[in-house]
N, CA, C and O of each residue as an XYZ file, in Angstrom:
292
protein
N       1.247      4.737     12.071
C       1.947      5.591     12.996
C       1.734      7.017     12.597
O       1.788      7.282     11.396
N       1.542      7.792     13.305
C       1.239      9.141     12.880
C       2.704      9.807     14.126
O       2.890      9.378     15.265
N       3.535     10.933     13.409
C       4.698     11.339     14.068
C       4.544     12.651     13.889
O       4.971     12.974     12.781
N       3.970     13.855     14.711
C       3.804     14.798     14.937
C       5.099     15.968     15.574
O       5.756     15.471     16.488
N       5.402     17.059     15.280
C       6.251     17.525     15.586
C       6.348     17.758     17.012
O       7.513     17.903     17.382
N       5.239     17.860     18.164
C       5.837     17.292     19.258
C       6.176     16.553     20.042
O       6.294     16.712     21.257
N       6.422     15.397     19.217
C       6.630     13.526     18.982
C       6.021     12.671     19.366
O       6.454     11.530     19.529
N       4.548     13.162     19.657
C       3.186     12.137     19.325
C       3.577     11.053     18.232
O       4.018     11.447     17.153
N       3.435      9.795     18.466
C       3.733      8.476     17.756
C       2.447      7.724     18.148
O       1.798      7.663     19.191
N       2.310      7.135     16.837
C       1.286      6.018     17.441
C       2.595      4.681     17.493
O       3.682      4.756     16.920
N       2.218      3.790     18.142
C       3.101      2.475     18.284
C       2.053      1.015     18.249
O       0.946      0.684     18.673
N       3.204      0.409     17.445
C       2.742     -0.891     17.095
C       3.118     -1.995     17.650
O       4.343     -2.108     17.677
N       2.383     -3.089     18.228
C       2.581     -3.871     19.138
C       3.432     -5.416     18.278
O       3.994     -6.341     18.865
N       3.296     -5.277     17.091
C       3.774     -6.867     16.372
C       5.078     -6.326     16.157
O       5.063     -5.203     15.653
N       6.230     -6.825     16.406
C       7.645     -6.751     15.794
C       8.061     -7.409     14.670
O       8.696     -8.441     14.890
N       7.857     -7.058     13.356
C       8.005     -8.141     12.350
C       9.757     -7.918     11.695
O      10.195     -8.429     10.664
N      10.612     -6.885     12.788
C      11.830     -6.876     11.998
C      12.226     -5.914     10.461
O      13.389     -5.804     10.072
N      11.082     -5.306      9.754
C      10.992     -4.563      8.880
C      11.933     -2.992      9.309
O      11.895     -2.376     10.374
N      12.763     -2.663      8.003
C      13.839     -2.145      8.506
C      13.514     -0.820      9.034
O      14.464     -0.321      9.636
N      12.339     -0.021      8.984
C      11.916      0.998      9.102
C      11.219      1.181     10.485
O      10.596      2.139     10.942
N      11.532     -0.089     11.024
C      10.609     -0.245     12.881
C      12.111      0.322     13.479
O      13.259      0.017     13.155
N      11.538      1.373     14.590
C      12.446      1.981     15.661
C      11.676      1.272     17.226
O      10.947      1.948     17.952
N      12.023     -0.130     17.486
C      11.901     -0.525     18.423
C      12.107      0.157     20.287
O      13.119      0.538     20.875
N      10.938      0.077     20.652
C      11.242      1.033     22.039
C      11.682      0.149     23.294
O      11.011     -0.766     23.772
N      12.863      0.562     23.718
C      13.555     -0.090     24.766
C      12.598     -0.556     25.876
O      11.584     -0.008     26.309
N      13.167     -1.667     26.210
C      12.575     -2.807     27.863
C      11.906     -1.813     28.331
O      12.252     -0.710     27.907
N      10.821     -1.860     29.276
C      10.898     -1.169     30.689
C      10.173      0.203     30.398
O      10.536      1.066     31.198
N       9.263      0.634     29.489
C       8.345      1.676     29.206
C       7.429      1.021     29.611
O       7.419     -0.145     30.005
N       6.440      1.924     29.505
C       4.746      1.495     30.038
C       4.645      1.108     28.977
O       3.587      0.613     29.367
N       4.706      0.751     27.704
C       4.366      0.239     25.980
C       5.509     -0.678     25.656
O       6.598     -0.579     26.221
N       5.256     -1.523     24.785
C       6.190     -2.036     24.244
C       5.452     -2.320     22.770
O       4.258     -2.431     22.488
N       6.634     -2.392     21.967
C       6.192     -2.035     20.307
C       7.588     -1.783     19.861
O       8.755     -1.948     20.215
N       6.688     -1.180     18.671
C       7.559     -0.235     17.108
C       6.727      0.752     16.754
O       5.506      0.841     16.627
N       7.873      1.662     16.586
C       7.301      2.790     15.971
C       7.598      2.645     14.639
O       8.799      2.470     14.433
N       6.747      2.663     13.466
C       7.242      2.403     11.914
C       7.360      4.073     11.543
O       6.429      4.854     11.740
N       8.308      4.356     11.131
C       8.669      5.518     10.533
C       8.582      5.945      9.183
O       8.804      7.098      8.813
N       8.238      4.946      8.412
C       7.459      5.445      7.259
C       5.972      5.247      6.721
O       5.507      5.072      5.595
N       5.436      5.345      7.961
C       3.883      5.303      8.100
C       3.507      6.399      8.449
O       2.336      6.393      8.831
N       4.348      8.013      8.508
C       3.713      8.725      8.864
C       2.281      9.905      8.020
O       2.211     10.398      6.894
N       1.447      9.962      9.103
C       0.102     10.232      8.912
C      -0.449     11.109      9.151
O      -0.717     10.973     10.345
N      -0.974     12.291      8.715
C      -1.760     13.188      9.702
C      -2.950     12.708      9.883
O      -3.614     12.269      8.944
N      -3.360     12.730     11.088
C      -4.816     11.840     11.702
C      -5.070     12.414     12.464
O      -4.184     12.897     13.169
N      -6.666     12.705     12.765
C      -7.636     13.461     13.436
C      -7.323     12.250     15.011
O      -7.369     11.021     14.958
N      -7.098     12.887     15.954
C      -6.720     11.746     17.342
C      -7.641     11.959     18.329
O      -7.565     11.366     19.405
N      -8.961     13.162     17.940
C      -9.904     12.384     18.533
C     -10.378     12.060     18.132
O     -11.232     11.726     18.954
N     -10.909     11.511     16.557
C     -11.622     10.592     16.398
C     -11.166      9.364     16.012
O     -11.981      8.519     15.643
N      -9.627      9.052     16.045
C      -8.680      7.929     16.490
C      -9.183      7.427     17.635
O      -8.723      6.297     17.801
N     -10.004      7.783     18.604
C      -9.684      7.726     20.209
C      -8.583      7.561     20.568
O      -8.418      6.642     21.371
N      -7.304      8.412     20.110
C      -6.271      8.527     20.306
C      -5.488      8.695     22.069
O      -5.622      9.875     22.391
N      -4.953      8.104     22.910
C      -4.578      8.894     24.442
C      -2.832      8.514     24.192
O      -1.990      7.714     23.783
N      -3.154      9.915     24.860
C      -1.491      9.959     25.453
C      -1.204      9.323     26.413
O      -1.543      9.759     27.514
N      -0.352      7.854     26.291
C      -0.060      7.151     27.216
C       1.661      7.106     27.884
O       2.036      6.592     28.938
N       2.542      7.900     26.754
C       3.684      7.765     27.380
C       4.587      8.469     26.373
O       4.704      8.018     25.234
N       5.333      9.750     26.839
C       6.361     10.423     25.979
C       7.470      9.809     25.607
O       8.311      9.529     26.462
N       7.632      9.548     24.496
C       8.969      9.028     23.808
C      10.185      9.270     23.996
O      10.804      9.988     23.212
N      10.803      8.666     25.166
C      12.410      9.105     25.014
C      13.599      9.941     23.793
O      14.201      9.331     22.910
N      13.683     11.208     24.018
C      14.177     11.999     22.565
C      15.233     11.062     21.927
O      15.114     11.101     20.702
N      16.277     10.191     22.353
C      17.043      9.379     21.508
C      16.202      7.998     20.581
O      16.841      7.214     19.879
N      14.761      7.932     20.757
C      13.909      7.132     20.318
C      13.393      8.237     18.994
O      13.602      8.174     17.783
N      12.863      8.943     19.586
C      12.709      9.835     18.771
C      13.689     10.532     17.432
O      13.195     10.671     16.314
N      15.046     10.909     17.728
C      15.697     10.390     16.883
C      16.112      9.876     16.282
O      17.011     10.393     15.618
N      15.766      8.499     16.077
C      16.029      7.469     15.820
C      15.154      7.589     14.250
O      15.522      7.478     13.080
N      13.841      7.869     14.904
C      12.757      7.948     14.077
C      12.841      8.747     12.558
O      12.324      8.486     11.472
N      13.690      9.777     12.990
C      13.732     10.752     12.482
C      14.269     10.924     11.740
O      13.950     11.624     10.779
N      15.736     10.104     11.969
C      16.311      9.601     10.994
C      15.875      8.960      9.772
O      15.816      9.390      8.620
N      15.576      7.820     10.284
C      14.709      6.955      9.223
C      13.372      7.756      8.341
O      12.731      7.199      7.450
N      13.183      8.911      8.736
C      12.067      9.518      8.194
C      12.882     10.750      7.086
O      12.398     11.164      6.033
N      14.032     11.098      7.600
C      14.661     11.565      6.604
C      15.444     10.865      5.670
O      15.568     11.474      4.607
N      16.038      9.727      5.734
C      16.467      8.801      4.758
C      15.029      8.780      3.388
O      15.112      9.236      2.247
N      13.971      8.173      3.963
C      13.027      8.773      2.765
C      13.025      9.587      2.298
O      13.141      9.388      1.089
N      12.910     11.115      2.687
C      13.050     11.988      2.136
C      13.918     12.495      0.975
O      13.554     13.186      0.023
N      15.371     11.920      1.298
C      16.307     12.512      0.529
C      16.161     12.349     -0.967
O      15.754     11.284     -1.433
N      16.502     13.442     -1.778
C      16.375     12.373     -3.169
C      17.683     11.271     -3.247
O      17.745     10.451     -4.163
């Protein structure tokens, strides 16, 4: 997952339940997890990276959370 500050996510299609997946609600064009402690800086065009669908900001928070829980000491 790469989580960019203008909330570019990559998303993952297997749900394995791992506590760090921010699962994206029914009814998007995607369905997945976003893992929040996979974040990456990655070159996205040579990812062949596309923007397929902006992340609802309470998804996004979600994320963010969990990305600052790592952080903390």
């Amino acid at each position: 997952m790469s989580c960019f500050g203008d909330g570019r996510v990559f998303v993952f299609g297997k749900v394995k339940g791992y506590p760090f997946e921010v699962k994206l609600p029914v009814g998007l064009p995607v369905e997945g997890v976003i893992l929040a402690d996979q974040i990456k800086n990655l070159d996205w065009l040579s990812q062949s990276a596309q923007l397929v669908y902006k992340v609802p900001e309470i998804i996004m928070q979600e994320v963010l959370l969990k990305v600052e829980t790592l952080l903390k000491d």
